[in-house]
N, C-alpha and C positions, 0 to 999 in steps of 0.2 A: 541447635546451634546457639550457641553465647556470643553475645556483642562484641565479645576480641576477636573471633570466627569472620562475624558478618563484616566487619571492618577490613580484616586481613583479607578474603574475598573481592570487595571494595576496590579495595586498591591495584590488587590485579587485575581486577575487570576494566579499569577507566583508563589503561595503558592501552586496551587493543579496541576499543569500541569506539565508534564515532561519540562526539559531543553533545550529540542530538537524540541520542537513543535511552530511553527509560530503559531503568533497570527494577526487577523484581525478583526477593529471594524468598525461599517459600520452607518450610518442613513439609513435613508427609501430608499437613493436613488444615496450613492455612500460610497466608503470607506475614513474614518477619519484618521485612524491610521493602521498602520501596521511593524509589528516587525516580519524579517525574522528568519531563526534558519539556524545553518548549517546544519544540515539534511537534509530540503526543503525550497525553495523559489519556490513562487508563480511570482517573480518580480510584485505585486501590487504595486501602488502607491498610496497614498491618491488625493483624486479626479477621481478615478477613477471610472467609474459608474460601476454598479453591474450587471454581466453576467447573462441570464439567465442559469440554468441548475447547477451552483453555490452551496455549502455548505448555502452561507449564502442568495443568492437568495429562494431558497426551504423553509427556515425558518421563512425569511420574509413574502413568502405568504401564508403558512398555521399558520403562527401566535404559533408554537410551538417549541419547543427545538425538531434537527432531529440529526439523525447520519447517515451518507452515505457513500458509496466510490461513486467516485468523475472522470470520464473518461478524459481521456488527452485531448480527444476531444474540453474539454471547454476550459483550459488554458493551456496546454502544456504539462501539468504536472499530472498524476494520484495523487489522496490523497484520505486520510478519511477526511471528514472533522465533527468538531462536532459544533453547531450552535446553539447560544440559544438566541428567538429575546427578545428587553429591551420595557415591553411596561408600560407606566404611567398609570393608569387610563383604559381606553378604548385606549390610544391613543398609536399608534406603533413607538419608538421613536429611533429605529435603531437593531443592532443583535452583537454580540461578536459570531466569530468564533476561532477553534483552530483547527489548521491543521497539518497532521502526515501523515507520509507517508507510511502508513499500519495502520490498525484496528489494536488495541490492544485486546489483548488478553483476552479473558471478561468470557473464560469455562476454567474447568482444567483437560479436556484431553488431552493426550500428543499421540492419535493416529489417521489416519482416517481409517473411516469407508467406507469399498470398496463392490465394488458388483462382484462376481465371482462364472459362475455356477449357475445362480440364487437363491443364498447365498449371504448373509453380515456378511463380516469379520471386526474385529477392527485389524488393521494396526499399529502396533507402530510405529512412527516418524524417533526411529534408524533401522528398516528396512529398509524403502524404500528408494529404490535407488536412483530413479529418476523418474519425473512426465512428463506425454507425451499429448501434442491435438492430436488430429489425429482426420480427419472424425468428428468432432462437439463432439467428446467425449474425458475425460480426462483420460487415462492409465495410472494407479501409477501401476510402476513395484517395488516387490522388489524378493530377492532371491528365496522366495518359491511358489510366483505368480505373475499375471499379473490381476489387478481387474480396474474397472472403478469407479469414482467420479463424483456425479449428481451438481460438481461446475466447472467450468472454471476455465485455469490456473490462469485467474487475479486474479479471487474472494478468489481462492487457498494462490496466493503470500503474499494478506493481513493478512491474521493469523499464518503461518506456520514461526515455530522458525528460526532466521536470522541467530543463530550460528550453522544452518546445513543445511542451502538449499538457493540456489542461484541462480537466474534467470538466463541462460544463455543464451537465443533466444527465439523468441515471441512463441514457440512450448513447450520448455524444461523446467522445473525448477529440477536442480541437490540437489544431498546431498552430500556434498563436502568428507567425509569420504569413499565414495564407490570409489572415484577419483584413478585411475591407474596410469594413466600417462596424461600428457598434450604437445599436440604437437602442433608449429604451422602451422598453414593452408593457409595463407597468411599473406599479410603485415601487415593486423593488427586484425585477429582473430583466431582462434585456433581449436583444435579436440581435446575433452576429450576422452580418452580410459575407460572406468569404468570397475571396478573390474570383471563384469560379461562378459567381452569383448563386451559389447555394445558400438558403435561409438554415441559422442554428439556434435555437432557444438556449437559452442560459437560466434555470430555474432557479426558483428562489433559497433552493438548498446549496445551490454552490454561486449564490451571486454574490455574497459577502467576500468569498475567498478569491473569486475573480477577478473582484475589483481592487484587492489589495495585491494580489500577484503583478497587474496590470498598472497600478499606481494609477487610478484616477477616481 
C-alpha cells in the first residue's frame, strides 16, 4: 500500500471510530502506519513486524475481520483490538486494525447475571458493590448477596460501565459509589473502606490511575 492508499483509508476510518481509539495499518508482514490515541498506545512503530498473538496478526491468518481482547502478555498492553484484513483479488494486501482499550459495549443490559444457591439472579450494575477472584472464581458482592460470574475479572473489566467501576488490584474491581472512606496504606497505595465495611487494597499498579479518575 502507497501513502495515497493509507491516507484514503485514514479518512474513512476516523468518520466511524471513536476519537479515542488507535489506529494500525499493517501489509502482510509489518506495520505501515500508526496513529496513537490518548486513551492507549500500543508504542508500534511503522516497520515494525507483526507479533504473533496480535489483533491484526489473528486477522491476517484467518483471512477475516476478528474482534478480540488482546493479553498484555503480547505488548504490554491489554486491548480489544478489532481487525479487518485488505485483500485484492485472491491476494492478501495488508489489515487495518482499531484498538480500544475495552470492548464496547455491543448488548443493552445494564446488569449481570450471577449464580447464587444454584439460582441465576440478574444483578443490576448500581447494586454491586464490588467484584472479587478468589480461588479461580469471580465473587460479585453486593448488599443483598454474594453470587459468582462464569467470566474473569479481566473479561468482566472490558464491558462493565467506566463511570462506576474501577480496577483497583489484579483481584478487585470496585464501584466507586459504595466507597466509604479511602486511607492510605503505604507510600503509594491505599485501603478502600466500602460502605458495607469491607476492606479493599488498591495496589500500586493501579494507584496512579485511581487517584486521577478519583481527582485527589
Amino acid at each position: 500500500m502507497d501513502h495515497h492508499t493509507v491516507s484514503s483509508i485514514m479518512e474513512v476510518i476516523q468518520e466511524f471510530v471513536p476519537k479515542d481509539t488507535s489506529i494500525a495499518i499493517a501489509n502482510d508482514k509489518q506495520y505501515i502506519y500508526y496513529q496513537p490515541s490518548k486513551q492507549i498506545d500500543l508504542k508500534i512503530k511503522p516497520g515494525d513486524q507483526i507479533r504473533e498473538g496480535t489483533a491484526t496478526f489473528k486477522a491476517l491468518k484467518v483471512k477475516q475481520k476478528i474482534s478480540d481482547y488482546i493479553d498484555k502478555n503480547i505488548l504490554g498492553i491489554s486491548y480489544f483490538g478489532m481487525s479487518v484484513p485488505i485483500v485484492e483479488g485472491n491476494q492478501l494486501k495488508g489489515c487495518v486494525t482499531a484498538i480500544l482499550p475495552r470492548k464496547p459495549i455491543t448488548f443493552p443490559t445494564s446488569f449481570l447475571t450471577v449464580k447464587s444457591n444454584d439460582r441465576w439472579l440478574p444483578l443490576p450494575f448500581n447494586q454491586i458493590m464490588f467484584l472479587e477472584a478468589q480461588s479461580r472464581k469471580t465473587n460479585v458482592h453486593s448488599s443483598s448477596l454474594v453470587g459468582t460470574h462464569k467470566f474473569n475479572l479481566t473479561e468482566l473489566e472490558f464491558f462493565l460501565p467506566t463511570d462506576l467501576f474501577i480496577r483497583c488490584h489484579r483481584s478487585y474491581i470496585i464501584n466507586i459509589n459504595f466507597i466509604a472512606e479511602i486511607h492510605p496504606d503505604s507510600h503509594s497505595t491505599f485501603l478502600l473502606i466500602m460502605k458495607d465495611g469491607a476492606k479493599i487494597p488498591v495496589s500500586q499498579t493501579y494507584a496512579s490511575q485511581f487517584r486521577k479518575i478519583l481527582c485527589f
